[in-house]
N, C-alpha and C positions, 0 to 999 in steps of 0.2 A: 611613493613618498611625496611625490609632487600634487599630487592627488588632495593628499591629507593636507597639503599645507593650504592650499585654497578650499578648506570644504565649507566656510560659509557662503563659497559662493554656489558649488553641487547641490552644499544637503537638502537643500529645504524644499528643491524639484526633484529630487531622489526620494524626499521624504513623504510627498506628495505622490510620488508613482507608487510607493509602497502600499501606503494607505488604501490606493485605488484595486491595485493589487490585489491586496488582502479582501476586501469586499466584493471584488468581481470572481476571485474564486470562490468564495464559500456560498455565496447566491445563486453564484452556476451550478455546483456541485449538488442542491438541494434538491433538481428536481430530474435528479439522474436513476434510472432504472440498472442502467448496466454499473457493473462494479468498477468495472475501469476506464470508463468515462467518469463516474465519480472520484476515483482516485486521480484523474489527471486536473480537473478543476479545485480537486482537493489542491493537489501538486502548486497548482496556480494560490493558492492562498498560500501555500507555505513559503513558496518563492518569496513571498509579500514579506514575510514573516523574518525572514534571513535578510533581505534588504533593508529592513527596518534596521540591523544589529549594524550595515554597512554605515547605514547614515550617522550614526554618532560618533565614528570615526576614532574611537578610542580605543588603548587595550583593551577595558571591559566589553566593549562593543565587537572586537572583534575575536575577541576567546569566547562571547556566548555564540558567536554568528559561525565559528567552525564546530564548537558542540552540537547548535543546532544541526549542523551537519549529518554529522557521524548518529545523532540522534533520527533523525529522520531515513538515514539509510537503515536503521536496524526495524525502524516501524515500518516501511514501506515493502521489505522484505520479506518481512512476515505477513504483511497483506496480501501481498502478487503470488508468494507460493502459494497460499490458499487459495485462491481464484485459478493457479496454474494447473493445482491439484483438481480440485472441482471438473473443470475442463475437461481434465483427461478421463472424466467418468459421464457426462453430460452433456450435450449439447448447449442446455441452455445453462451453461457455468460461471458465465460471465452476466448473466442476470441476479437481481433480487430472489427470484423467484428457484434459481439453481442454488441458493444459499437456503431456501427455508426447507427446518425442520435438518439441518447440518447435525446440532447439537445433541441429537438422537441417532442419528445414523454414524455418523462419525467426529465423536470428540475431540480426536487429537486435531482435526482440524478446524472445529469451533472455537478452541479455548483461543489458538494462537491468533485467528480471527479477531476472538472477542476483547481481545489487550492489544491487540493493534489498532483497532477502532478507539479502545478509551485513553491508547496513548495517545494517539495521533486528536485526540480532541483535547487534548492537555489533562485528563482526572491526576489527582494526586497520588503519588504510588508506581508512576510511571515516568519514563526517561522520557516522553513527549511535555509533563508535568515541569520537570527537574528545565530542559529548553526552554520555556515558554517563560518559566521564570525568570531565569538569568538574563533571557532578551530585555523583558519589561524592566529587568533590574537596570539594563546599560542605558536604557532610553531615558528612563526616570532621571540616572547620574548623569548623564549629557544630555538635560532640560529638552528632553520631547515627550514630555508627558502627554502631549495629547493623541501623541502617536501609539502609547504603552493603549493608554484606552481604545484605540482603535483594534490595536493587537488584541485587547479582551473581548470587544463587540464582536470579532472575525471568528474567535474560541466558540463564544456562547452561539453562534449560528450554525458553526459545524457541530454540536450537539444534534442538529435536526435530521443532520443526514447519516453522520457518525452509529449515534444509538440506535436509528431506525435499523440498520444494518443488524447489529447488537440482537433488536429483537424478532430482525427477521430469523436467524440463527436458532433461537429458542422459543420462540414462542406462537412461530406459524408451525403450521402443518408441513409435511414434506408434499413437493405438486411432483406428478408423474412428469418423467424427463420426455423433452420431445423427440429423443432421439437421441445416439450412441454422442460418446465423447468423441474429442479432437483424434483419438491415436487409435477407434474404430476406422476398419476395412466400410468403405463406401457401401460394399453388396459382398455377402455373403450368404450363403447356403442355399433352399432353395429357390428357384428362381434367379437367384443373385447374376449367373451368370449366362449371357443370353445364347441363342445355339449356333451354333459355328455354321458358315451358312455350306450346306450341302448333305450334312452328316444329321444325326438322329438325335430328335429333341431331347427323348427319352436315356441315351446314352450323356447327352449335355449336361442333364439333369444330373444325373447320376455321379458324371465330374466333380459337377456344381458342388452336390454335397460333399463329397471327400473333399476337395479345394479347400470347402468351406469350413471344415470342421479340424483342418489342419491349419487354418490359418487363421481359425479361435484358440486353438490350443499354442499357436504360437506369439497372439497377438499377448493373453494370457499373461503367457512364462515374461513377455519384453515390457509387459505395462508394471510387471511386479516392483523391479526394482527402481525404474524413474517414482513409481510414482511413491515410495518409501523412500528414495529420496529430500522425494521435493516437501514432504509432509518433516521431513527431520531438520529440511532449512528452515521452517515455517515456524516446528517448536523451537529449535536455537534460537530466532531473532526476537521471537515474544517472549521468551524465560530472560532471554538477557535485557528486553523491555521493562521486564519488571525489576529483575536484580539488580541493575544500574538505574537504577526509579529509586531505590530502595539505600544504594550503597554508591553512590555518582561521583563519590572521590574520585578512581580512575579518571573517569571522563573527563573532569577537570583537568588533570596534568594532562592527558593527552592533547585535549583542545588549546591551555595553553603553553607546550610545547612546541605545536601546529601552528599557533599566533604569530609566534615568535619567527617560525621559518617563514611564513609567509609576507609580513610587513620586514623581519629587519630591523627593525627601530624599536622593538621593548623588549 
């Protein structure tokens, strides 16, 4: 409360670290190959993006700055399960190049992909959309407009990296994996297992194989269900991305319900 009552004398170096913020992540984020390096410099822009809501210090400012919230937790969810999912089939999962030709081989994990990229870039239709507005709305009504435009400059640049993502999904080719996912056995079958030192290579070998094919068949049965898991958290957050894009009354009361426990004062 004490906060709020001196904010002209915070906002305006709050206002300014936002701004930086926002620019310094989506710049960084541009020239990222791995997904989750880009999703973290992403992260850095959006941080930018919620500070912005703090700076006008008002209800409006702080009921879009906890939507943003709850709005970014549902896009980034459905981002990281797709990259978590990926992973567990690929090595290179956490690459551009472990995403392309997704949208062929496996859909359920492209679609929820492809609406967390265009929420998280703000497209219309989407509860990244529904945030981005109401921010610019609180800035514009507590005269920081030129901060609303920075928040738009920071949008139209994450398009670069956002889509590019988007069209790695559909429109490359799928690249052969370098090699097994995160929750693949290091070595298995032949050769995997080296000879015990005294005894007969050939007997080793022979091990090797059983070992090895009992511990495909189990790795198998234990990838099934995480990984139909994590594929069900991925559609949850991107179907609810779009149907609170679509119908964002909820998010409203909730966000300003949440205003309210949080300041106290509206």
């Amino acid at each position: 409360m004490a906060a709020i009552g001196i904010q002209d004398t915070w906002a305006p170096a709050l206002a300014t670290l936002a701004a930086i913020t926002i620019v310094v992540g989506n710049v960084g984020a541009l020239g990222q190959s791995s997904v989750k390096r880009m999703l973290g410099y992403s992260s850095v822009g959006q941080a930018g993006y919620m500070l912005a809501g703090v700076v006008v210090g008002t209800k409006l400012g702080v009921n879009a700055t906890v939507l943003y919230l709850i709005v970014y937790l549902m896009m980034n969810m459905a981002a990281f399960s797709v990259v978590v999912a990926v992973q567990n089939e690929r090595a290179d999962g956490d690459e551009l190049s472990g995403l392309a030709g997704l949208g062929a081989r496996s859909p359920w994990l492209a679609w929820p992909m492809t609406i967390a990229m265009l929420a998280l870039a703000g497209i219309p239709g989407t509860v990244g959309f529904i945030g981005k507005f109401q921010l610019i709305h609180a800035l514009i009504d507590g005269d920081y407009t030129w901060l609303a435009i920075v928040l738009v400059i920071g949008s139209m640049i994450s398009l670069g990296y956002y889509l590019r993502v988007v069209a790695t999904l559909w429109m490359r080719p799928a690249v052969p994996s370098s090699g097994p996912g995160l929750a693949a056995p290091a070595m298995l079958g032949r050769g995997g297992l080296a000879p015990i030192a005294g005894g007969s290579p050939e007997a080793d070998e022979a091990d090797g194989l059983a070992t090895g094919g009992a511990a495909a068949g189990a790795l198998t049965a234990a990838r099934a269900v995480p990984f139909a898991e994590v594929t069900f958290v991925a559609v949850l957050f991107a179907a609810a991305c779009v149907v609170f894009g679509i119908f964002p009354s909820p998010l409203f009361d909730l966000a300003a319900h949440a205003g309210r426990a949080f300041t106290g004062l509206f």
